[in-house]
Backbone as CSV, one residue per row, in Angstrom:
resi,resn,N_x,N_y,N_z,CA_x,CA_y,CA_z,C_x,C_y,C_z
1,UNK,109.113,208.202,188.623,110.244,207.357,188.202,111.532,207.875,188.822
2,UNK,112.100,207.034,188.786,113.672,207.597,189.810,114.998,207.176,188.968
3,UNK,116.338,207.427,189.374,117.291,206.676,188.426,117.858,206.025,189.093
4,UNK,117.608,204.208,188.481,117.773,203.113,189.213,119.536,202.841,188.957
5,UNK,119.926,202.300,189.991,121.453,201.960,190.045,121.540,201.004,189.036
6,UNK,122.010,200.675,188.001,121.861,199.643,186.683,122.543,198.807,187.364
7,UNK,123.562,198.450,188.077,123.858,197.073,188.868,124.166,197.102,190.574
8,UNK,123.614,196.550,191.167,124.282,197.237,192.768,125.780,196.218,192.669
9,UNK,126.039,195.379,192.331,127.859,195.084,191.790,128.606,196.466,191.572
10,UNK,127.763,196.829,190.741,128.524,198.578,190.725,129.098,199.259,191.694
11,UNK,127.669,199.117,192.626,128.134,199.601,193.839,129.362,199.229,194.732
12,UNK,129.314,197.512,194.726,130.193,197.154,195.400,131.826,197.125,195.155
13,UNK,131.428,197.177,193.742,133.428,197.001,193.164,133.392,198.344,192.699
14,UNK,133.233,199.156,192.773,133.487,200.638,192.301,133.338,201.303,193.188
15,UNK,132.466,202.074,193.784,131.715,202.949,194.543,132.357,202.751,195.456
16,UNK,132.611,201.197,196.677,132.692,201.281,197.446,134.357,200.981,198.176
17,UNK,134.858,200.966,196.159,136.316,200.984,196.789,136.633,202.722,196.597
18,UNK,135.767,203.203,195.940,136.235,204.808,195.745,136.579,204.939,197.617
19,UNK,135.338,204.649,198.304,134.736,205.264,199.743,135.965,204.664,200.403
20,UNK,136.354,203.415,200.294,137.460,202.914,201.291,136.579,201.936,202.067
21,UNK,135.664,201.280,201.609,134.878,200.748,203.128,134.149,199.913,202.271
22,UNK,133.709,198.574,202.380,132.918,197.755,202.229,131.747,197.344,203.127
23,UNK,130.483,197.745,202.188,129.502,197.454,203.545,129.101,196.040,203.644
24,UNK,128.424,196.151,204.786,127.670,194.375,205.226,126.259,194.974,204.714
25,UNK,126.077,196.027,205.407,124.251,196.013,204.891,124.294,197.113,203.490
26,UNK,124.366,196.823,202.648,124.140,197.398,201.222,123.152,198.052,200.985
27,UNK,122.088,197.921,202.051,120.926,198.642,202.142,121.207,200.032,202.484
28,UNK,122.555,200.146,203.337,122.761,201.677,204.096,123.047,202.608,203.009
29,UNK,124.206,201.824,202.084,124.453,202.955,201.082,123.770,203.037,200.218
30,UNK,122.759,202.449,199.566,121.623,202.497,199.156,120.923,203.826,199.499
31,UNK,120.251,203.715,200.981,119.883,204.803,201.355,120.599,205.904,201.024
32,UNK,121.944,205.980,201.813,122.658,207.301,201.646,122.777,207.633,200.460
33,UNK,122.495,207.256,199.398,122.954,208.019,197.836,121.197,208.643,197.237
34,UNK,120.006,208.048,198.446,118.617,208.129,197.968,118.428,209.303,198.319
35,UNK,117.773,210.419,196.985,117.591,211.659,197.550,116.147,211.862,198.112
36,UNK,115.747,212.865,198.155,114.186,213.114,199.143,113.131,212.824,198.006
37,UNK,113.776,213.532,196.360,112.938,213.434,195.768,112.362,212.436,194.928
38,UNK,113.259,211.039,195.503,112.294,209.518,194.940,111.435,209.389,196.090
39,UNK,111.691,209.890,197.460,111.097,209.202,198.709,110.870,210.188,200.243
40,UNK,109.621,210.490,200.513,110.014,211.653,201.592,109.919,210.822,203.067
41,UNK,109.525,209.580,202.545,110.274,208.919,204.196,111.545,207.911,204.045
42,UNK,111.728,207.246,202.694,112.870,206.832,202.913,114.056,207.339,201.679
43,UNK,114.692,208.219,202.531,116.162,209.282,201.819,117.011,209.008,202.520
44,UNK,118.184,210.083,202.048,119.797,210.079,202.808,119.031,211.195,204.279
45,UNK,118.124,211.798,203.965,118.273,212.983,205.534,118.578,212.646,206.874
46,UNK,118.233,211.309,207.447,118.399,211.470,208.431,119.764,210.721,208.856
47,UNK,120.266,209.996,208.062,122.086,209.571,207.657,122.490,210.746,207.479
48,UNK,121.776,211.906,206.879,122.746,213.130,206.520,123.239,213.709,207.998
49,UNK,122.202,213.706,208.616,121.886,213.939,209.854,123.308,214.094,210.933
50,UNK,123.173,212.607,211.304,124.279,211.121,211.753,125.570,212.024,211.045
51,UNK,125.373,211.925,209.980,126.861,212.028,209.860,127.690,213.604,209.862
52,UNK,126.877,214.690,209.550,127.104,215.678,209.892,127.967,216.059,210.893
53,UNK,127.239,215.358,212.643,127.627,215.831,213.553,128.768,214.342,213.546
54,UNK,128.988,213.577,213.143,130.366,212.951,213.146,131.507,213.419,212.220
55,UNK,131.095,214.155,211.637,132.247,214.939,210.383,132.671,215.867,211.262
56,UNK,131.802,216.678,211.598,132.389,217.822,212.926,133.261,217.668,213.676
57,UNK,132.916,216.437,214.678,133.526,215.766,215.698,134.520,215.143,214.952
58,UNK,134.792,214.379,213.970,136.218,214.174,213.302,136.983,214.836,212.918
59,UNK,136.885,216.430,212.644,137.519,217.220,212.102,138.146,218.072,213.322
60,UNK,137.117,218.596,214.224,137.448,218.905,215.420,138.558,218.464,216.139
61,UNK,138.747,216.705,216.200,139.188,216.309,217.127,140.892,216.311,216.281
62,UNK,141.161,216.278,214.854,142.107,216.206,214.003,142.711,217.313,214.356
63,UNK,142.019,218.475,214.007,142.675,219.950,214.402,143.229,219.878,215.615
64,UNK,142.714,219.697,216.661,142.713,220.055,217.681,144.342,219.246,218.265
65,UNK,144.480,218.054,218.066,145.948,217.288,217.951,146.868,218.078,216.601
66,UNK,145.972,218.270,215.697,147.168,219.332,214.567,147.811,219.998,214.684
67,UNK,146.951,220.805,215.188,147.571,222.453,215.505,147.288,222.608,217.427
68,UNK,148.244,222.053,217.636,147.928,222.329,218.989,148.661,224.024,219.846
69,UNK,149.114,224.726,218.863,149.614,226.043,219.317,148.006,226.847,219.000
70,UNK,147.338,226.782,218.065,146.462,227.177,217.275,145.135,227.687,218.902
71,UNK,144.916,228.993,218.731,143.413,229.449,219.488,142.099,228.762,219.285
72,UNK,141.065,228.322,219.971,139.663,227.781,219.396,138.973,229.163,218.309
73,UNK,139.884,230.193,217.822,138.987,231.280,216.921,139.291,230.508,215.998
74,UNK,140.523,230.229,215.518,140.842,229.900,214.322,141.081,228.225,214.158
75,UNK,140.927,227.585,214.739,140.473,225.868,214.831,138.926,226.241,214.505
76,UNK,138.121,226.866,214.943,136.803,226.735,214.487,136.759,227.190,212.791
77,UNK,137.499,228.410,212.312,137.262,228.683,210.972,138.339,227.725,210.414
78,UNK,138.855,226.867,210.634,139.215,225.832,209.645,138.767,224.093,210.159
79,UNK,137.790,224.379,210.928,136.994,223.367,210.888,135.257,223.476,210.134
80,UNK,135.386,225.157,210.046,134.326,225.448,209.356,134.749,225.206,207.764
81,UNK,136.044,225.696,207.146,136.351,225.650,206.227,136.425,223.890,205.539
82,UNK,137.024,223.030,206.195,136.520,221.760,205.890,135.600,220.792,206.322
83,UNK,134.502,221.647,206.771,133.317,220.705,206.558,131.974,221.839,205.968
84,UNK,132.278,222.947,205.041,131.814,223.734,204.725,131.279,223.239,203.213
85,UNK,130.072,223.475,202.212,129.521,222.880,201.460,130.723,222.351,200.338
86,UNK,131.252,223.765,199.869,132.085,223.665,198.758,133.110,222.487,198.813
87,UNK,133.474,222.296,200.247,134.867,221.524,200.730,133.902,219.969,200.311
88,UNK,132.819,219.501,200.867,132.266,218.492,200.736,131.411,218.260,199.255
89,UNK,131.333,219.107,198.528,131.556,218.893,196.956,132.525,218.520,196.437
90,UNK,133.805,219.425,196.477,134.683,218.532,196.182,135.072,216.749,196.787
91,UNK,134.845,217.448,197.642,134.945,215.401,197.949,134.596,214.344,197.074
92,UNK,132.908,214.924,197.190,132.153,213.829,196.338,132.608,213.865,194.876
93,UNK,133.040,214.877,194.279,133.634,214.640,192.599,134.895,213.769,193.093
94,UNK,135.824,214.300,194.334,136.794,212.711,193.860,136.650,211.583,194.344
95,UNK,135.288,210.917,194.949,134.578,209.732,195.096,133.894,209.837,194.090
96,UNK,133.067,210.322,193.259,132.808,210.410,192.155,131.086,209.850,192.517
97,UNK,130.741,210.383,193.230,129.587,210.386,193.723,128.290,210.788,192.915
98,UNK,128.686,211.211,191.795,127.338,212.107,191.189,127.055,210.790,190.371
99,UNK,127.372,209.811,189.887,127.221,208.857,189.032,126.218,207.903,189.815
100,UNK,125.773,207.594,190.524,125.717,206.986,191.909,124.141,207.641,192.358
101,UNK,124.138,208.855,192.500,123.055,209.256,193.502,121.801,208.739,192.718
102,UNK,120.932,208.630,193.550,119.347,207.954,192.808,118.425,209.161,193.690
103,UNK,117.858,209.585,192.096,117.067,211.125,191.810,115.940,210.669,191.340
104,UNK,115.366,211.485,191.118,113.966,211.417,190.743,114.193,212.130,189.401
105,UNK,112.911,211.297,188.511,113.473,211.952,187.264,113.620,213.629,186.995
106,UNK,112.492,214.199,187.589,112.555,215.581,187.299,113.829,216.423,188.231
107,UNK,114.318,216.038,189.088,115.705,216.115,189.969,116.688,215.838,188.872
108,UNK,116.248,214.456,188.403,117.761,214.447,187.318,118.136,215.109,186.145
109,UNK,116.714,215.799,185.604,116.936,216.350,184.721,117.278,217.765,184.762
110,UNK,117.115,218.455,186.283,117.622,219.523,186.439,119.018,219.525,187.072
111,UNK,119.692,218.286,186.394,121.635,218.428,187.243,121.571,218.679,188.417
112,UNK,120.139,217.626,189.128,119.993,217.400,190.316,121.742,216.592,191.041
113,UNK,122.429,215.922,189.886,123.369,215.028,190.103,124.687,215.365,190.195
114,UNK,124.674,216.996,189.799,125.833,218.061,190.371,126.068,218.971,190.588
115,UNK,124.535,218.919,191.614,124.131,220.505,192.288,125.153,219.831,193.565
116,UNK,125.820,220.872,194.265,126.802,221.209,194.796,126.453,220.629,196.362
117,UNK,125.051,221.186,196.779,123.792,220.933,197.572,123.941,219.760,198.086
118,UNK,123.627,218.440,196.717,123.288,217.385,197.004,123.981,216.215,197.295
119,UNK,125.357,217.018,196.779,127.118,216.068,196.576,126.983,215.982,198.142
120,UNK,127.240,217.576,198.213,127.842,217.559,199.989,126.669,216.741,201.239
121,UNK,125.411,217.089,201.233,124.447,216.009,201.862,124.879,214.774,201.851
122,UNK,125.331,213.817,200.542,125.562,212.854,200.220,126.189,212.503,200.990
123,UNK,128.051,213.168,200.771,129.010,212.508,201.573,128.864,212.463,202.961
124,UNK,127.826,213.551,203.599,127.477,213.313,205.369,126.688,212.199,205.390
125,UNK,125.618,211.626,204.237,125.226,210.756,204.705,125.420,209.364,204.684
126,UNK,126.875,209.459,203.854,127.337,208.183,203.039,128.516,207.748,205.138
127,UNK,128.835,209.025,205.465,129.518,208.871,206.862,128.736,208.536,208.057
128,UNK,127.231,208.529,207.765,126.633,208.246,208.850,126.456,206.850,208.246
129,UNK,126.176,205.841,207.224,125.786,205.043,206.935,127.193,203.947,207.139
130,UNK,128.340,204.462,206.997,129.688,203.944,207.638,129.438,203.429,209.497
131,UNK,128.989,204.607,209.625,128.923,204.364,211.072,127.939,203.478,211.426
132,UNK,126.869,203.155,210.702,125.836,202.204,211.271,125.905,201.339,211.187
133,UNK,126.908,200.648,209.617,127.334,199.631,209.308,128.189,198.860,210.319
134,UNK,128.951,199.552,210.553,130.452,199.220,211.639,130.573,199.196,212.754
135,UNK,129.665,200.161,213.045,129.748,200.598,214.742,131.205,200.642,215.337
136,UNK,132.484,201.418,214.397,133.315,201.672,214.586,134.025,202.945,214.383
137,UNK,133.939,203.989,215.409,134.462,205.172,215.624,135.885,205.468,214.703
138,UNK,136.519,204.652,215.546,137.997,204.335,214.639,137.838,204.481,212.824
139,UNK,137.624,203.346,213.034,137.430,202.755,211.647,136.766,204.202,210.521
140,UNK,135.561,204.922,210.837,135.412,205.562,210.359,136.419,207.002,210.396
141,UNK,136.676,207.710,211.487,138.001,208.356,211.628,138.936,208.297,209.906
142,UNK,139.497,207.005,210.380,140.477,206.908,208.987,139.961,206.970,208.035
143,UNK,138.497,206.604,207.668,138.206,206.932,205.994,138.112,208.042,206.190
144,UNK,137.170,208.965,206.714,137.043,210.284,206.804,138.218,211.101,206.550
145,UNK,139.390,211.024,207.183,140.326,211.309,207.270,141.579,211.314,205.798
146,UNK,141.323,210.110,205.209,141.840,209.798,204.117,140.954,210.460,203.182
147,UNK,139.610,210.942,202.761,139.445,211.331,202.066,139.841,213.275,201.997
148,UNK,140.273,213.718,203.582,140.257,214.831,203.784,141.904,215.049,203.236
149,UNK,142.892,214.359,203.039,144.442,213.777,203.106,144.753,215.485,202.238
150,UNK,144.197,215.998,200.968,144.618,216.963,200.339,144.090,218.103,200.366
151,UNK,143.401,218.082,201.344,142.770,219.433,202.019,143.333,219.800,203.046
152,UNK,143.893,218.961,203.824,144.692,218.973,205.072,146.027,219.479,204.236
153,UNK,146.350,218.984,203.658,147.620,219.335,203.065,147.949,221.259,202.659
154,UNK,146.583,221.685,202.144,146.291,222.843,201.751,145.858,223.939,202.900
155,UNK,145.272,223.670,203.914,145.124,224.222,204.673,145.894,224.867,205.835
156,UNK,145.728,226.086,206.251,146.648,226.717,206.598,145.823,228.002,207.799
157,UNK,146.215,227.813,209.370,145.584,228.524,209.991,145.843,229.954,210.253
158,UNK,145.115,230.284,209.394,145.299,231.902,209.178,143.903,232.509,209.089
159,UNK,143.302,234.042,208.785,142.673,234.607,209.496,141.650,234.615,207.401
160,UNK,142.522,234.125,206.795,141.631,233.989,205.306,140.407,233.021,205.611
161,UNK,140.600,232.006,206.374,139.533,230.640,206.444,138.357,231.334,207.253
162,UNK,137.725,232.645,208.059,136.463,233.402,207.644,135.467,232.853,206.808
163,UNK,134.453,232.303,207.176,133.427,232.210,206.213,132.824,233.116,205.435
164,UNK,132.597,232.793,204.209,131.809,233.897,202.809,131.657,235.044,203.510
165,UNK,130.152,235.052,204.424,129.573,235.775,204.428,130.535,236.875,205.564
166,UNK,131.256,236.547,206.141,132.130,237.315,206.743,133.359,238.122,205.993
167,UNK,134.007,237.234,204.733,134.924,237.314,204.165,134.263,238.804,203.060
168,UNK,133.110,238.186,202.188,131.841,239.117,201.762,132.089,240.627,202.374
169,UNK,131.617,240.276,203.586,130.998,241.994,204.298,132.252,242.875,204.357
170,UNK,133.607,242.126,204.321,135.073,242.976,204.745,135.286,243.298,203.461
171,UNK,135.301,242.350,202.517,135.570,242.834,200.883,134.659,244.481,200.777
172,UNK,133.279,244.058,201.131,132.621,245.367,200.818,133.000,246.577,201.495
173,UNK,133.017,246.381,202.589,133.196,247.487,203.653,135.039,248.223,203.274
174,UNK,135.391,247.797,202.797,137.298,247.792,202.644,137.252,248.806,201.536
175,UNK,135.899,248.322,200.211,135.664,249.241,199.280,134.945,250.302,199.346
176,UNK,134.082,250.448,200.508,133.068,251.525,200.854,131.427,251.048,200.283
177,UNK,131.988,249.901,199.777,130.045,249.644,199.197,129.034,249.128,199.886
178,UNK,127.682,249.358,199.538,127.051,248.715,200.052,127.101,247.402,200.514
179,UNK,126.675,246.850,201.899,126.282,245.282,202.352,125.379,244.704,201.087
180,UNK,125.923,243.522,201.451,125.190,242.471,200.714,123.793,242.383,201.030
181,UNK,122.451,242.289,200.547,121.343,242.537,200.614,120.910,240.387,200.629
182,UNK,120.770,239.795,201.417,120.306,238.508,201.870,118.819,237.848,201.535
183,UNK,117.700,237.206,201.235,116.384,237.198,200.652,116.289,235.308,200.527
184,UNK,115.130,235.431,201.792,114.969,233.799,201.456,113.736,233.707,200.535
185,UNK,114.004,233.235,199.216,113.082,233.031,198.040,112.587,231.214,198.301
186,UNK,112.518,230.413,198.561,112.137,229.150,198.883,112.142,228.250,200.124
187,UNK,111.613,227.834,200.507,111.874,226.879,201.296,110.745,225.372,201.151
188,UNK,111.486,224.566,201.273,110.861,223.320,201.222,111.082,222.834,202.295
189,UNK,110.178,221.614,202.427,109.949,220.645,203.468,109.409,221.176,204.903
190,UNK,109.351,220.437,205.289,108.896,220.906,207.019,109.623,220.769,208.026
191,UNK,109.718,221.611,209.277,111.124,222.044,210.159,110.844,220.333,210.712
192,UNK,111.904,220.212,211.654,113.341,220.204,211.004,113.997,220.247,209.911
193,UNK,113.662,219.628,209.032,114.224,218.842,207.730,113.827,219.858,206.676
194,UNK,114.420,221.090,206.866,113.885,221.918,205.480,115.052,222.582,204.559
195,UNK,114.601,222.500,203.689,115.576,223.002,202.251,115.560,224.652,202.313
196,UNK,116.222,225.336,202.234,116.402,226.771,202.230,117.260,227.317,201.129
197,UNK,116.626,228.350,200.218,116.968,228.674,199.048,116.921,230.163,199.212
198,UNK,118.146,230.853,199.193,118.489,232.502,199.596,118.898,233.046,198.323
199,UNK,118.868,234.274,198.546,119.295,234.838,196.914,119.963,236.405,198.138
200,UNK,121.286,236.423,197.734,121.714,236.875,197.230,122.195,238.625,196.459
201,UNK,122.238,239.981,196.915,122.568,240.865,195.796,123.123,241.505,196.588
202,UNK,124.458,241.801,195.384,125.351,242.438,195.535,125.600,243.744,194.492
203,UNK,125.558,245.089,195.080,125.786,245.720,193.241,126.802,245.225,192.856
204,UNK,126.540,246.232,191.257,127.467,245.641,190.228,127.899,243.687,189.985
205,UNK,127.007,243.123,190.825,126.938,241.595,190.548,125.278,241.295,189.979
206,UNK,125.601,240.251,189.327,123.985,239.182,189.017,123.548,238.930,190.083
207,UNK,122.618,238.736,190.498,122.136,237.997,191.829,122.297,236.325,191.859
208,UNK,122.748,235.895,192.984,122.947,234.732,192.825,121.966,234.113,193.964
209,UNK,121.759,232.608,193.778,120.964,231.829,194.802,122.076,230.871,195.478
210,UNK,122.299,230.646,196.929,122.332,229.453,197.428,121.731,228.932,198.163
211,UNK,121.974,227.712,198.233,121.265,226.652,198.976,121.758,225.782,200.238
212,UNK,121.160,225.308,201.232,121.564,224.402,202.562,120.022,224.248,203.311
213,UNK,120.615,223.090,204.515,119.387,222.777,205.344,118.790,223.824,206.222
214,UNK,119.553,225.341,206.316,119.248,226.210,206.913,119.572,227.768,205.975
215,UNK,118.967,228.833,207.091,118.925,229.702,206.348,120.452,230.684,206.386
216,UNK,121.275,230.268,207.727,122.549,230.351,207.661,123.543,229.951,206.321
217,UNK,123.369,228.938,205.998,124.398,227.516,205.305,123.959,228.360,203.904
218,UNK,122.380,228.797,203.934,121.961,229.029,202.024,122.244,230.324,201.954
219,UNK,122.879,231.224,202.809,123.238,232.094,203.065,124.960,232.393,202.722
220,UNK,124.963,231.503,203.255,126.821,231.336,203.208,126.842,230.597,201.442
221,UNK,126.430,230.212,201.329,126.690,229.094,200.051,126.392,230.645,199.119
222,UNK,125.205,231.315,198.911,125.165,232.457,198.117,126.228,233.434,198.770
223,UNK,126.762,233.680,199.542,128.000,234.645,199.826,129.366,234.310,199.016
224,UNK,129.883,233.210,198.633,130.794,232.291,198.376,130.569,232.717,197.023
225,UNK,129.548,232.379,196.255,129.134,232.533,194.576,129.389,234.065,193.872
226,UNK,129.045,234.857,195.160,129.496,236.226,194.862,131.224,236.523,194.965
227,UNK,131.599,236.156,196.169,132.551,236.141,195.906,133.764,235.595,194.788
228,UNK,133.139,234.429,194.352,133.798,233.926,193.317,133.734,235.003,192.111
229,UNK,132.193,235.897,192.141,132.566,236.917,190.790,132.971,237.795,191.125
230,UNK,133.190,238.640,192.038,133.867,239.593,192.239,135.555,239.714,192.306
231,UNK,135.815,238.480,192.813,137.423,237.662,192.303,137.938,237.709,191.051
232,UNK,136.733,237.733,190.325,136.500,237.286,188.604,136.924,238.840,187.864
């Protein structure tokens, strides 16, 4: 059993004025909100896909006219920083995306609907499903762009935007402690398309798990969680 959209009207007068974009084929965003675990051939993955490498390339090309004094070291860590999991979670809470996604029941009952994971997949694949609809570069640009409007605002090219696991190893090393100890405990699906579940330990911390399509990303996502307690 899966959790069915109670009206696709929903979709259209809500959802799709959150996104900025009205589709023609209703089928796309359909897909893009479908996770793997109602369907392992028809999901958001390969829209996640699509849109990934157009989030890149939109963000890239923004910076790059932004900050045009700015080095490619530090255009890359704040192009990493906004298209990095956490950055594309937040997104989806202010599209409000978790209301929306269609899970499988045992997915939904584990807050499959605001695991952090599945937000950010979402919104790459809700951008590839823009693009298939439209077949307009432009056009997508500006939503993308408009939803990025207060992150851009916040962001600032400096030598903090380092990813976790980099940010991680200097925290430790600054204190004299041990490295972070890394451990892939899961993986699902089959390569390409596989789920990667890392854990995580740090002394004097809990061990934590994160998650991404690789063992980099579930890596970085558990670097980030630590850091948040050691902040703490």
């Amino acid at each position: 059993m899966t959790k069915k959209l109670p009206n696709c009207k929903l979709i259209d007068t809500r959802l799709q004025s959150r996104i900025g974009y009205q589709f023609q084929q209703l089928d796309l965003l359909v897909l893009a909100l479908t996770h793997r675990s109602v369907s392992h051939k028809s999901n958001y993955e390969r829209l996640e896909f699509l849109g990934d490498s157009l989030l890149g390339m939109i963000i890239a090309n923004d910076l790059y006219h932004r900050y045009p004094l700015e080095n490619e070291g530090r255009l890359t860590r704040m192009r990493a920083t906004l298209v990095r999991q956490e950055t594309l979670g937040k997104i989806a809470n202010d599209l409000q995306l978790s209301q929306s996604l269609i899970l499988s029941t045992g997915e939904l009952k584990s807050g499959g609907h605001h695991r952090e994971s599945i937000l950010a997949d979402t919104v790459e694949s809700i951008i590839g499903a823009i693009y298939l609809d439209s077949h307009d570069l432009n056009l997508l640009q500006r939503i993308v762009l408009k939803w990025y409007t207060s992150y851009f605002d916040d962001l600032e090219p400096t030598d903090q935007l380092k990813d976790p696991k980099s940010r991680l190893q200097e925290y430790l090393q600054a204190r004299k402690k041990p490295l972070p100890v890394y451990e892939v405990v899961d993986i699902q699906g089959d390569a390409p398309n596989q789920h990667f579940t890392v854990e995580c330990v740090v002394d004097a911390c809990p061990k934590v798990q994160g998650e991404g399509l690789s063992r980099r990303f579930a890596e970085q996502a558990a670097a980030a969680q630590i850091l948040k307690l050691l902040e703490q």
